[in-house]
C-alpha positions, -999 to 999 in steps of 0.1 A, spaced: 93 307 -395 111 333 -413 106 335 -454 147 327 -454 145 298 -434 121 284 -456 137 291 -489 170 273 -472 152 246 -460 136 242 -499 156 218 -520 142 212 -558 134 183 -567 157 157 -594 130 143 -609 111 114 -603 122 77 -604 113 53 -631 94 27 -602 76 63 -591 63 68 -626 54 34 -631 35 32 -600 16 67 -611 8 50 -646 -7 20 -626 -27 36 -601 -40 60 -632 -52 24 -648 -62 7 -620 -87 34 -607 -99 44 -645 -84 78 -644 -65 78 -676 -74 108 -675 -49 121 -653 -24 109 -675 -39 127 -705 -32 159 -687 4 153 -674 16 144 -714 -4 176 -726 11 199 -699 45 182 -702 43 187 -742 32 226 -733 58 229 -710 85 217 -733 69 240 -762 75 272 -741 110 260 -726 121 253 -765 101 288 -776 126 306 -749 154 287 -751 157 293 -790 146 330 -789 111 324 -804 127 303 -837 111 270 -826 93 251 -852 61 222 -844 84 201 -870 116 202 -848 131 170 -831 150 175 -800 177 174 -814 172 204 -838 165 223 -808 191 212 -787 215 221 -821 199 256 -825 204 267 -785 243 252 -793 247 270 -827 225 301 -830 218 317 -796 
């Protein structure tokens, strides 16, 4: 298959559902792997940290809410 039929055939994902989450967080407690879910919120919180970084030209603070960031992008960039 062709690299252009693949990247047709990709479609990104939404997100996942709420009953997919929960269902990840109870499989994580049933089988002890907590652990699992330690790395997904650290990741997620990196993630977020670089996306913010980026989206507000490198002025991101630790001490910013959401909403100061989401304000900044609006006002400043």
């Amino acid at each position: 298959m062709s690299d252009d039929m693949k990247r047709d055939e990709y479609k990104p994902r939404a997100g996942s559902t709420t009953e997919e989450l929960r269902d990840l967080v109870n499989q994580c407690i049933m089988s002890h792997n907590e652990e699992i879910l330690v790395n997904l919120i650290f990741y997620l919180e990196k993630d977020y940290i670089d996306v913010a970084r980026l989206g507000t030209l490198d002025a991101y603070d630790a001490t910013w809410t959401h909403e100061d960031v989401l304000n900044y992008m609006t006002y400043h960039t």
